[in-house]
Each structure stands twice: as C-alpha cells, then as structure tokens.
C-alpha positions in Angstrom: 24.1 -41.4 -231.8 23.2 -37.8 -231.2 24.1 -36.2 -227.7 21.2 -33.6 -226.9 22.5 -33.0 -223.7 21.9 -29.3 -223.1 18.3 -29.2 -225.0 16.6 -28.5 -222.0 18.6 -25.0 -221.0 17.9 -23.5 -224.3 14.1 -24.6 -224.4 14.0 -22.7 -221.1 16.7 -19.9 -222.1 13.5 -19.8 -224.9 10.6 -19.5 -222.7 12.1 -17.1 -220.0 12.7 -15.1 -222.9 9.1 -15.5 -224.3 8.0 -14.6 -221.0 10.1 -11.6 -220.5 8.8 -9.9 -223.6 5.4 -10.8 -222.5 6.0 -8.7 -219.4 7.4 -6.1 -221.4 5.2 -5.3 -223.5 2.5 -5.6 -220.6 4.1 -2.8 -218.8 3.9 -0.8 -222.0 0.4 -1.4 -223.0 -0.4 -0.6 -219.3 1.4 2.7 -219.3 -0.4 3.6 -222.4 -4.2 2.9 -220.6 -2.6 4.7 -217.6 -2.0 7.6 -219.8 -5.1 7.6 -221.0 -6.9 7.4 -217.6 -4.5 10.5 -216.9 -5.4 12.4 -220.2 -9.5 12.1 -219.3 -8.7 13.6 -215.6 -6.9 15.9 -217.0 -9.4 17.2 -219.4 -12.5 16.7 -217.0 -10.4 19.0 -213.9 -9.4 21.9 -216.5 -12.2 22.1 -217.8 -14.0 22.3 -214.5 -11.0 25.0 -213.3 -12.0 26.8 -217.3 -15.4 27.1 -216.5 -14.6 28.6 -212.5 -13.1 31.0 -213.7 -15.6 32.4 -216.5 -16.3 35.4 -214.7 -12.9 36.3 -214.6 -12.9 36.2 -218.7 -11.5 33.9 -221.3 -7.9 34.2 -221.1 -8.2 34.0 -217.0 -10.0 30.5 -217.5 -8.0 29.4 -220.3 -5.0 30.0 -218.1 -6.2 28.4 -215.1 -7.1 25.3 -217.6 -3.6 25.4 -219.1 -2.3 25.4 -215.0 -4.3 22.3 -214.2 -3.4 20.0 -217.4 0.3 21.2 -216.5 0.3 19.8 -212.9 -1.6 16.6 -214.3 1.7 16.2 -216.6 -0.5 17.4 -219.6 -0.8 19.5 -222.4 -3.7 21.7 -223.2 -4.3 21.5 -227.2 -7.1 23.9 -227.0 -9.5 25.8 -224.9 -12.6 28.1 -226.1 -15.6 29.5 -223.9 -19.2 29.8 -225.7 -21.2 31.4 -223.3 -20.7 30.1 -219.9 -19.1 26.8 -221.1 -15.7 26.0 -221.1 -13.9 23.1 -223.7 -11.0 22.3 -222.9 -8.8 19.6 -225.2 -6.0 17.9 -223.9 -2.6 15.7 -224.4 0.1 13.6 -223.5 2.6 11.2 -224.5 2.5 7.6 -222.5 6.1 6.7 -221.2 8.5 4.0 -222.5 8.3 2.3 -225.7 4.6 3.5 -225.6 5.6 6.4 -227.1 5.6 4.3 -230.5 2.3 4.5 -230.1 1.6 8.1 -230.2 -0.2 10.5 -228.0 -3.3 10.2 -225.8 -5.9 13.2 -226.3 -8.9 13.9 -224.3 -11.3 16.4 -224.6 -14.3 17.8 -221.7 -16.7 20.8 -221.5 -18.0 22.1 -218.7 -20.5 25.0 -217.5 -22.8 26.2 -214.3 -25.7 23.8 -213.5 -27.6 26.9 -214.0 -27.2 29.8 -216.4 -26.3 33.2 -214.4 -29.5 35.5 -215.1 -31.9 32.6 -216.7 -31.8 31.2 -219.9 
C-alpha cells in the first residue's frame, strides 16, 4: 500500500503558484496598457502645447512639446511644424518585466480650428 498522505499540500503548493503567476503577469500586461494610455496623452497634450506656441516659432513649440512629454514621464521622438500644425511623436518604456516587451510610441498633430489670415 502507497501512503499519499501529503498529496493535497502540493496540489495546492501547485495552484497557489499557478495563481500567483496569473497575477503577475496581470500586473504586467496592465502596466503595459497603462503605458500606453500614458503614451497617447502624452502625444495628444504636446502636441496641443507644439501647436500654442507656433507663433513663437519652431524651436519655441518643439520645446514646449519636449516639456510636456517630460512631465508625462515621456520621451519626445520627434516634432516638426508644416504650416500652423504641429506633430509631435512620442515614447516610453512600461515598467516591470513589461519592459520585455518594448516601448510604447504614440504620435498626434495638432493646429488652429482656423487658419490665421484665411486659407
């Protein structure tokens, strides 16, 4: 006769670590659509800043896009102006084992509802 006292500790020592891992790597898929969500603002509010600041001139409303991706704990990839409208592209890398993952990139353009001096 077999003793399989103790069978029901390890099928459970089992599943709590099934389930732990589950958790896990919900957290980090999570972080990475958090990122993501992050990445768009990001894009979408420097853009907006880029294209406030057209009057001041290119640099001016590149700059004030690169300050507004900073404080959203982005990075702005790139930023040109064609005419009165600003694109802005944007980064970042999700935290955790996300990172595996790579990085989330976003990119927005925005301009005046109306063209100063008609179109």
């Amino acid at each position: 006769m077999r003793d399989d006292r103790g069978v029901a500790t390890v099928l459970g020592a089992g599943v709590i670590a099934a389930l732990m891992l589950l958790v896990v790597l919900g957290i980090q898929v999570g972080g990475a659509v958090l990122t993501r969500h992050r990445v768009a603002a990001a894009a979408d509010l420097a853009a907006l800043a880029a294209a406030g600041q057209l009057a001041a001139g290119t640099d001016g409303a590149c700059e004030r896009a690169r300050w507004v991706a900073e404080r959203m704990s982005a990075t702005t990839t790139a930023c040109r102006v064609a005419g009165w409208e600003a694109y802005v592209e944007v980064s970042a890398r999700p935290p955790g084992w996300a990172v595996l993952s790579g990085t989330a990139n976003a990119h927005a353009r925005a301009g005046p509802a109306e063209v100063p001096g008609g179109r």
